[in-house]
Short mmCIF file of the C-alpha atoms (twelve columns), coordinates in Angstrom:
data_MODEL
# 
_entry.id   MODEL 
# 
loop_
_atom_site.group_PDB 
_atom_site.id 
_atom_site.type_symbol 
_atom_site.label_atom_id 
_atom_site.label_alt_id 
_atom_site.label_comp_id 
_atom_site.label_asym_id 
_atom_site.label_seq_id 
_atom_site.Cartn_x 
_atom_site.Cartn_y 
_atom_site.Cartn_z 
_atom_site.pdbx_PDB_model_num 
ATOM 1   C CA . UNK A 1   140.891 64.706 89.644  1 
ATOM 2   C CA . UNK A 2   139.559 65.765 86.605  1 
ATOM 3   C CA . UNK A 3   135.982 67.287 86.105  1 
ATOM 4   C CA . UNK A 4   134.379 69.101 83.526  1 
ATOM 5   C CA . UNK A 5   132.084 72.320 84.183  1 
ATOM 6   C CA . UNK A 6   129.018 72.992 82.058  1 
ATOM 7   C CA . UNK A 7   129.659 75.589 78.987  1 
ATOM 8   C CA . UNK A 8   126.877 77.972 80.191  1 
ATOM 9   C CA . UNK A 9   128.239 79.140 83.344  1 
ATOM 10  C CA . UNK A 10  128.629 82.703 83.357  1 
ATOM 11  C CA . UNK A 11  132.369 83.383 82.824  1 
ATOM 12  C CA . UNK A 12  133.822 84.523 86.407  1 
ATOM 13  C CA . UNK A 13  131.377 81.695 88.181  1 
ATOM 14  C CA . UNK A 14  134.300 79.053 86.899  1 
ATOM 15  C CA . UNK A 15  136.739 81.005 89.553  1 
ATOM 16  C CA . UNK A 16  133.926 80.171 92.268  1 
ATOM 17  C CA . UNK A 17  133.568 76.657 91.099  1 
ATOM 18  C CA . UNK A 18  137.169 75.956 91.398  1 
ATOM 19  C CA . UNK A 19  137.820 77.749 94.550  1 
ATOM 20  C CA . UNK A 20  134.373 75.313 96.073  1 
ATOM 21  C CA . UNK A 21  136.363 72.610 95.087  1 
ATOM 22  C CA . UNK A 22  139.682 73.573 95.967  1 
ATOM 23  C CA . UNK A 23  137.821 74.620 99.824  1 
ATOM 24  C CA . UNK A 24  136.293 71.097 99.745  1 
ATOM 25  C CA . UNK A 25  139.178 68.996 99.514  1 
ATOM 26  C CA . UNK A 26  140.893 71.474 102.528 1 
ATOM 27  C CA . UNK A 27  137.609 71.073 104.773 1 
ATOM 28  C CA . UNK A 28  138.052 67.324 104.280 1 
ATOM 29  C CA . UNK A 29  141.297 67.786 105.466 1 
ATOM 30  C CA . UNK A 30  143.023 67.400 102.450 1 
ATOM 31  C CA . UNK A 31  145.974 69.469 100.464 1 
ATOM 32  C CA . UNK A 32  145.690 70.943 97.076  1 
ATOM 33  C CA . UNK A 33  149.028 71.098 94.971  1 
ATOM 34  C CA . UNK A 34  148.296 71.838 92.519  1 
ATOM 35  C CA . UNK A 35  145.312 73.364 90.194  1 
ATOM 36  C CA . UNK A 36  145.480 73.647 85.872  1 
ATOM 37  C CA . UNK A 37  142.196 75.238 84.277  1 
ATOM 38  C CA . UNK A 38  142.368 73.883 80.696  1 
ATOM 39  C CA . UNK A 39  139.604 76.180 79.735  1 
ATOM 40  C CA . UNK A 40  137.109 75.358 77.334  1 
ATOM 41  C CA . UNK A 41  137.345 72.117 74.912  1 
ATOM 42  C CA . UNK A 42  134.988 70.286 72.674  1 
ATOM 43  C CA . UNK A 43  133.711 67.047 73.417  1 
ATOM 44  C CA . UNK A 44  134.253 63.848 70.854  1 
ATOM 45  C CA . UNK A 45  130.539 63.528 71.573  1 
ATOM 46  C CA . UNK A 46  127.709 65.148 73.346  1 
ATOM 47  C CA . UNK A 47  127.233 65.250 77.344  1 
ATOM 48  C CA . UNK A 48  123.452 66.422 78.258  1 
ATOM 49  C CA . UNK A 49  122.914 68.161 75.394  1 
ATOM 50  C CA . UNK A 50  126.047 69.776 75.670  1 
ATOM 51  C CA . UNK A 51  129.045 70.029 72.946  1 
ATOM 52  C CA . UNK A 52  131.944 71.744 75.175  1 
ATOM 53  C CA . UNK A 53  132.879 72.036 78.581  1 
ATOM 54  C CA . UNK A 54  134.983 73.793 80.752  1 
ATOM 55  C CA . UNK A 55  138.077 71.567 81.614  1 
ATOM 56  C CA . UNK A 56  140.003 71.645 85.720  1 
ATOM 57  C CA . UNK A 57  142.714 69.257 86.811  1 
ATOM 58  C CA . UNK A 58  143.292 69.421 90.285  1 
ATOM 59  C CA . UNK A 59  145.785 67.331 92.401  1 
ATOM 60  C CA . UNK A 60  144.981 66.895 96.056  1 
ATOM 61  C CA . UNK A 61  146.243 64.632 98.730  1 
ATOM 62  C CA . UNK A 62  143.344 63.428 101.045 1 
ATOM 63  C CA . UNK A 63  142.577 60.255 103.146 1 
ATOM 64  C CA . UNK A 64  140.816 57.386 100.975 1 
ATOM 65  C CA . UNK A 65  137.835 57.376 103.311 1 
ATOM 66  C CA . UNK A 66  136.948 60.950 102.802 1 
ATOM 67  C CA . UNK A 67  137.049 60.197 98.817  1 
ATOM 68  C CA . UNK A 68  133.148 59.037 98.739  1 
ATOM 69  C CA . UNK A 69  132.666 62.480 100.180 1 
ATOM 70  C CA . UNK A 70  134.377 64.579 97.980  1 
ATOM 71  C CA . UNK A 71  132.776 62.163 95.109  1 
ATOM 72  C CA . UNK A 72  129.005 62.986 96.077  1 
ATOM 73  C CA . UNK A 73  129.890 66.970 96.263  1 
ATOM 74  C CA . UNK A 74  130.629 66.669 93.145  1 
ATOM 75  C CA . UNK A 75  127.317 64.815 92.154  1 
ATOM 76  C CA . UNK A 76  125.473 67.255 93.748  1 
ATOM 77  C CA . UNK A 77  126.681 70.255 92.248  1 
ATOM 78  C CA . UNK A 78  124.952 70.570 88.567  1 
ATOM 79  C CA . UNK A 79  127.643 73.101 87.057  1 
ATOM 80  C CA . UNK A 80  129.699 69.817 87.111  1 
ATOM 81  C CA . UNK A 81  128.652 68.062 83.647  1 
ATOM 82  C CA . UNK A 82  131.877 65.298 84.508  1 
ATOM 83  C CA . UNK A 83  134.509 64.197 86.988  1 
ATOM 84  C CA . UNK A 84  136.916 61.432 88.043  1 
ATOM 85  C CA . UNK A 85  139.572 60.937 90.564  1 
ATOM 86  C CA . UNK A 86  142.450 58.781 89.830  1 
ATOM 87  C CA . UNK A 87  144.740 57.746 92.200  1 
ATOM 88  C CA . UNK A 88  148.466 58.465 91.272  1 
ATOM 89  C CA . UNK A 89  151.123 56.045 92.755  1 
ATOM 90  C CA . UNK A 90  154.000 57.739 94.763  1 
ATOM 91  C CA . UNK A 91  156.806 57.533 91.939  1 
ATOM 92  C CA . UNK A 92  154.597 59.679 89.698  1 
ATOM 93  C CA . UNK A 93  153.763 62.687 92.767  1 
ATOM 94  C CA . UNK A 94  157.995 62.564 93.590  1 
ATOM 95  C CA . UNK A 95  159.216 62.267 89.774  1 
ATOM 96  C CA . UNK A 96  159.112 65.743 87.504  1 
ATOM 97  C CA . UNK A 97  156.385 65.976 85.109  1 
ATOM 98  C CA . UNK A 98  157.991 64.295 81.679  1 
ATOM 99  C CA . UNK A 99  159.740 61.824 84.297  1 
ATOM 100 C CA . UNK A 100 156.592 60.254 85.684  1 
ATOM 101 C CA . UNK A 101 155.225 59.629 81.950  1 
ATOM 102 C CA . UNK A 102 158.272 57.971 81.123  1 
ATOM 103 C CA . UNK A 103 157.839 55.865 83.876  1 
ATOM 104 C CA . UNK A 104 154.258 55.184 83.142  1 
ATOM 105 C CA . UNK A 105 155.512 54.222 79.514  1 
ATOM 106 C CA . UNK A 106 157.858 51.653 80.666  1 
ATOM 107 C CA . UNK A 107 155.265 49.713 83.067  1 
# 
């Protein structure tokens, strides 16, 4: 999953929003692996008025049904300008990471 927190958020309220997240997934009985704040990036074009964003990737394991769930948290929560989930085939969670995008390439 990837989602994107609004700019104005004070600065240590981005630990709280990721840690919410991370406590989500876990009370929906998932597993977090892993967890990469990419900080704060422009935008190619403006999102609510908006011309940056913080960026979080965050790779979870959790049971498909409990995805709509995890999906309307995040649409409830208005720090969260953006997200999507994208679900990565088993090859790509086993392989290292420059060995899954050279499988990806190949496909």
């Amino acid at each position: 999953m990837l989602y994107i927190v609004r700019p104005d958020v004070e600065e240590g309220e981005y630990a709280q929003v990721v840690s919410k997240f991370e406590g989500s997934v876990q009370e929906l009985g998932g597993v977090v692996t892993n967890v990469e704040e990419w900080g704060s990036r422009p935008f190619a074009y403006e999102i609510e008025h908006y011309d940056r964003g913080y960026y979080v990737l965050m790779q979870f394991t959790l049971d498909v049904a409990k995805l709509g769930e995890l999906d309307e948290r995040f649409k409830l929560d208005e720090r969260v300008l953006r997200h999507q989930i994208v679900r990565l085939e088993d090859e790509e969670l086993k392989a290292p990471k420059g060995e899954a995008e050279g499988a990806r390439a190949s496909a």
